[in-house]
Every structure is written in C-alpha cells, then in structure tokens.
N, C-alpha and C positions, 0 to 999 in steps of 0.2 A: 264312251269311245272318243277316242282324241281325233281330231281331225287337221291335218296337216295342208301347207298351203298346195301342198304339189301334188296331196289326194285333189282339192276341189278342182285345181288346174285339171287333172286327168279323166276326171267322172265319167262316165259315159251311161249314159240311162239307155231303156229298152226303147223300141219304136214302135208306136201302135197307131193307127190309122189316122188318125187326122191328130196325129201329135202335134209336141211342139216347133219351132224353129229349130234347126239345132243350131243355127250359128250362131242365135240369137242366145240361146242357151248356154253356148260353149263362150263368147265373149263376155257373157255375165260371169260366167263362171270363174275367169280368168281375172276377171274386174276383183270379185272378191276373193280370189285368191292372193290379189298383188296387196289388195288392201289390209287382209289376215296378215300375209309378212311383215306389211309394213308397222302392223299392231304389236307381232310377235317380235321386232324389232326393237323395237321403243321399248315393250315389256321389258327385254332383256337390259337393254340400256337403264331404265328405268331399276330394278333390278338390281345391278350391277353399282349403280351411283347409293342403293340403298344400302347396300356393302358396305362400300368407301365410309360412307357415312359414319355405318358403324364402328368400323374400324376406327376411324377419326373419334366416335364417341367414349371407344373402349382405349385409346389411346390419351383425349382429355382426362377421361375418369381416372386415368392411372397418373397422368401430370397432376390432375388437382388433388389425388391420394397424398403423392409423394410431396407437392407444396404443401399439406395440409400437415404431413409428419416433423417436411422441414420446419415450418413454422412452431408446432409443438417444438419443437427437438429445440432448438433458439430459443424459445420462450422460456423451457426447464434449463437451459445454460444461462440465458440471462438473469432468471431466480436465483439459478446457484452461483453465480458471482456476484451476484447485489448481496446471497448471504454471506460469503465469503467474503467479500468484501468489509460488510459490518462489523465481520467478529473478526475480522483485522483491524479496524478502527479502532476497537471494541478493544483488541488487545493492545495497538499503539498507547489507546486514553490510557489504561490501565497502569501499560508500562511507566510512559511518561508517568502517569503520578505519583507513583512508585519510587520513582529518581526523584520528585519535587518533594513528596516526602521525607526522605533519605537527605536533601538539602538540607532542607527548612529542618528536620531533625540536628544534624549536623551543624548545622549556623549556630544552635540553641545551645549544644552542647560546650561550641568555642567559643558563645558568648558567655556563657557561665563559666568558662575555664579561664577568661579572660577577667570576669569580676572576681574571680576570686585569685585572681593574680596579681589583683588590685589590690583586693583587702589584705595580702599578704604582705605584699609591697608595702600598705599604707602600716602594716602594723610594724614589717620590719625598721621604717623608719621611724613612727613611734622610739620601737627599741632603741635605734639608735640614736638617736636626739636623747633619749631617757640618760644614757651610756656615756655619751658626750657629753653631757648636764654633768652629769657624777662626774665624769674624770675631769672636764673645768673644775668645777668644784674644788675636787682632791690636791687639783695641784694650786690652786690659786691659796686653799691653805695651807700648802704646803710653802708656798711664797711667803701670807704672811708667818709663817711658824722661822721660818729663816731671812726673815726681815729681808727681801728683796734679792738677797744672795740667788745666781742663777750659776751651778757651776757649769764651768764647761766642757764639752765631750769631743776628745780628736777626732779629726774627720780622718778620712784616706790619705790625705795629702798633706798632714801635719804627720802623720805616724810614718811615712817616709821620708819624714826629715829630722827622723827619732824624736818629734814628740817638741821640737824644739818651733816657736813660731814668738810674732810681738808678744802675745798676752801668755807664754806657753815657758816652761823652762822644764825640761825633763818628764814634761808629763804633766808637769802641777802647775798651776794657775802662779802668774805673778801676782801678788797682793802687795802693792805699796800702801806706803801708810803715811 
C-alpha cells in the first residue's frame, strides 16, 4: 500500500482512554509528512536527471557509433586511394617505360640506318675514286696516244660568233706550223 505525503498529513486514529497527545501526534505526523515530500521530491528530481543522463548516454552512444562509421568509412577511402593511387603510379611507370623503350628502340634503329648510310657513302665513294682512277687513266692515255694534242670544244659563246674566235676558224682549230 503506497502511502502518500497528504495521507500521513490527514490521519486520524481512534481515541481510547488515556491515548495519545493528538497534537503531538498530528505535528509528528505533519513533520513526516513534509519530510516524505521532500524525499519524493528529490526522488523525482533524482529520477528525472537519471533520464537526461540516459538520453545524453543514448545520444553519446549514437555520436560514438556514427564517429566510429565515419572513421571506418575514411579509412576504406584512404585504402582505396592509396590503392588507386599505386596502380596510377604503377601505370604512369609502365607507360613512361614504354615510351623510353620506344626511344631507346628508335635511337638504335637511326643509328644503324645512319651506319649504314656510312658504309654506303663509304662504298659509293670507293666507287667513285675506282671510276675516277679509270677515267684519268683513260684519258691520260689517251693524251699520250695523241702526243699531247688536247682538241678543242666550242663553248656557248664561240658558237655565237659562228664558231669563229683567236684559236677557232669555222669550227676547226687553227694549227700553225
């Protein structure tokens, strides 16, 4: 049975002969009635701040959930861009060496196109020093075969003056004797 402060305030017992005081009874009574409110007071307050608490509790719990996701959630995005990251690096290295390849391939190939642009060079002048060789040659015996005789051949500018110049008469060579 619950007993409220404004039951004990109210009480009233029976009267038998050499009872109690009642005033003395009814002031006690009053005493602890004031002092039960002031209990069931506090209770409530007491009570009420254990609420809050909670709330405040169920409220941390739910910040330190959602911190707890954030930081997962952060930490699988910083993974995945550290890996991203790599197999970008990972494809830059690649690329570049790809192209450094492709260079250094390429350098190899103009330098061999260039040695043998050399030894083609070197052979075609061979050739011609050979060719050269021969035609001195030919003609130098052909000098001595005509004992120094060199004829002569009109240029442009003799054959516009019909052929006629000092060493020139109609075409033919003057030969004094």
């Amino acid at each position: 049975m619950k007993i409220a402060p404004i039951d004990i305030a109210h009480k009233t017992f029976s009267r038998k002969l050499s009872g109690l005081d009642t005033e003395e009874v009814s002031g006690f009574l009053k005493a602890v009635a004031e002092e039960m409110e002031v209990l069931i007071r506090e209770r409530n307050q007491l009570k009420e701040q254990v609420r809050e608490r909670d709330i405040q509790m169920i409220e941390f719990k739910d910040r330190d959930k959602a911190l707890k996701e954030t930081i997962m959630t952060a930490h699988k995005m910083t993974e995945n861009l550290r890996r991203d990251a790599e197999r970008e690096a990972s494809l830059i290295i690649n690329d570049a060496q790809q192209r450094a390849d492709a260079i250094v391939r390429d350098s190899r190939d103009s330098l061999k196109k260039t040695y043998q642009e050399i030894t083609e060079m070197k052979r075609q002048k061979i050739q011609f020093e050979i060719a050269l060789k021969s035609l001195l040659t030919a003609h130098l015996e052909l000098l001595e075969r005509n004992n120094g005789f060199i004829p002569h051949i009109a240029g442009p500018n003799e054959a516009a003056m019909g052929g006629n110049t000092p060493n020139m008469r109609n075409g033919k060579p003057i030969i004094e004797a």
